[in-house]
C-alpha positions as CSV (number, residue, x, y, z in Angstrom):
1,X,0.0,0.0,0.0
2,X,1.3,3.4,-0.7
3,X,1.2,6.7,0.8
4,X,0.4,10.1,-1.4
5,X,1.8,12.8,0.3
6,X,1.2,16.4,-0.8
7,X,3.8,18.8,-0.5
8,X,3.3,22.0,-2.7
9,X,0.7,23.9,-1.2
10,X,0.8,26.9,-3.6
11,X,2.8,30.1,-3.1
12,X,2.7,32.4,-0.5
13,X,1.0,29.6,1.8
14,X,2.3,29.5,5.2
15,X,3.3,26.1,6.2
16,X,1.2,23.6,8.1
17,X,1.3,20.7,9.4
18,X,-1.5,18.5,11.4
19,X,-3.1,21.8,12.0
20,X,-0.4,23.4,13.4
21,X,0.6,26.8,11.5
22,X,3.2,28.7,10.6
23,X,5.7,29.5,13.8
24,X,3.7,27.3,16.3
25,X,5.8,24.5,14.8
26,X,8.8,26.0,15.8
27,X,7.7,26.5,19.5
28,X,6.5,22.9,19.5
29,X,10.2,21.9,18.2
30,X,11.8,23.8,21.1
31,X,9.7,22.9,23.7
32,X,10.0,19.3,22.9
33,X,14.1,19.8,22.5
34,X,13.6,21.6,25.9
35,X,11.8,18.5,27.5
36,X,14.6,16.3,26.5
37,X,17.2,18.5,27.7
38,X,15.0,18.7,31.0
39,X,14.7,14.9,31.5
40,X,18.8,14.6,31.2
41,X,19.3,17.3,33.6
42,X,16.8,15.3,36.1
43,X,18.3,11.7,35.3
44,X,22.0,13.3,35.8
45,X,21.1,15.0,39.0
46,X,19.7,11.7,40.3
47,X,15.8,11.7,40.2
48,X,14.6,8.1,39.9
49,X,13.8,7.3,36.5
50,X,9.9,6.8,36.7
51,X,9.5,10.1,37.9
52,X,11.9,11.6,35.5
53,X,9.9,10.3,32.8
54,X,6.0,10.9,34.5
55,X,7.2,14.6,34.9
56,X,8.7,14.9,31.3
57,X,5.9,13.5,30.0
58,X,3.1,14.9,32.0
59,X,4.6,18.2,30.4
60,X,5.0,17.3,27.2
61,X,0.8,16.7,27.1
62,X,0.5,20.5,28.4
63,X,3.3,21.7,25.8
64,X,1.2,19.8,23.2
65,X,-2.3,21.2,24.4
66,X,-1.1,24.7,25.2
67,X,0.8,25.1,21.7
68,X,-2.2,23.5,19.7
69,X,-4.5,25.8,21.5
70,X,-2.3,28.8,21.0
71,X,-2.5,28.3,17.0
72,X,-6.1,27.3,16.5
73,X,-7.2,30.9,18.9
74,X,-5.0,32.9,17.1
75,X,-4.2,31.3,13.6
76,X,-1.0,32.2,11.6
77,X,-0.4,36.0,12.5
78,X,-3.0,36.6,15.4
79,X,-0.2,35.8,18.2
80,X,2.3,38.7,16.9
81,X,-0.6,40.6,16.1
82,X,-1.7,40.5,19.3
83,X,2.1,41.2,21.3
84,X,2.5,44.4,19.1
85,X,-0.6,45.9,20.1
86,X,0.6,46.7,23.2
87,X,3.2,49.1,21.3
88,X,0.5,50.5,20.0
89,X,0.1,54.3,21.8
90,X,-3.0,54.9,23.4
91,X,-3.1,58.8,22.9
92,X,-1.1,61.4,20.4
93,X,-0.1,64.1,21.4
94,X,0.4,67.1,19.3
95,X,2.5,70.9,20.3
């Protein structure tokens, strides 16, 4: 059996992929690297093993949920949108 994979979207599309868009995967790529680098640090240090991986993994849900959540509320632009309208000045002021 094979698979058909699509891969040119069109130009100009942002990337997606399983409904994650544009720089969400990016912060799901970090926080995952993050996790891994977090479950060494815990292993070196000396945490038994089964909590290592309960905590790193009990994480990794909330990374998943909270980064899914954060592209499906505020879609491809909606995020930086949002963070520069606090730049935005309130009142002008004219002499």
């Amino acid at each position: 059996m094979s698979s058909v994979y699509n891969i040119n979207k069109g130009i100009n599309q942002s990337i997606e992929f399983k409904g994650l868009k544009a720089q969400y995967i990016w912060w799901l790529g970090g926080g995952i690297l993050s996790l891994l680098f977090l479950f060494a640090l815990l292993y070196i240090i000396g945490v038994n093993m089964l909590i290592c991986v309960l905590f790193v993994f009990g994480l990794g849900i909330l990374l998943f949920f909270y980064v899914y959540n954060l592209s499906k509320r505020f879609g491809e632009h909606g995020l930086m949108k949002k963070r520069a309208s606090k730049y935005i000045p309130k009142i002008i002021k004219y002499k």
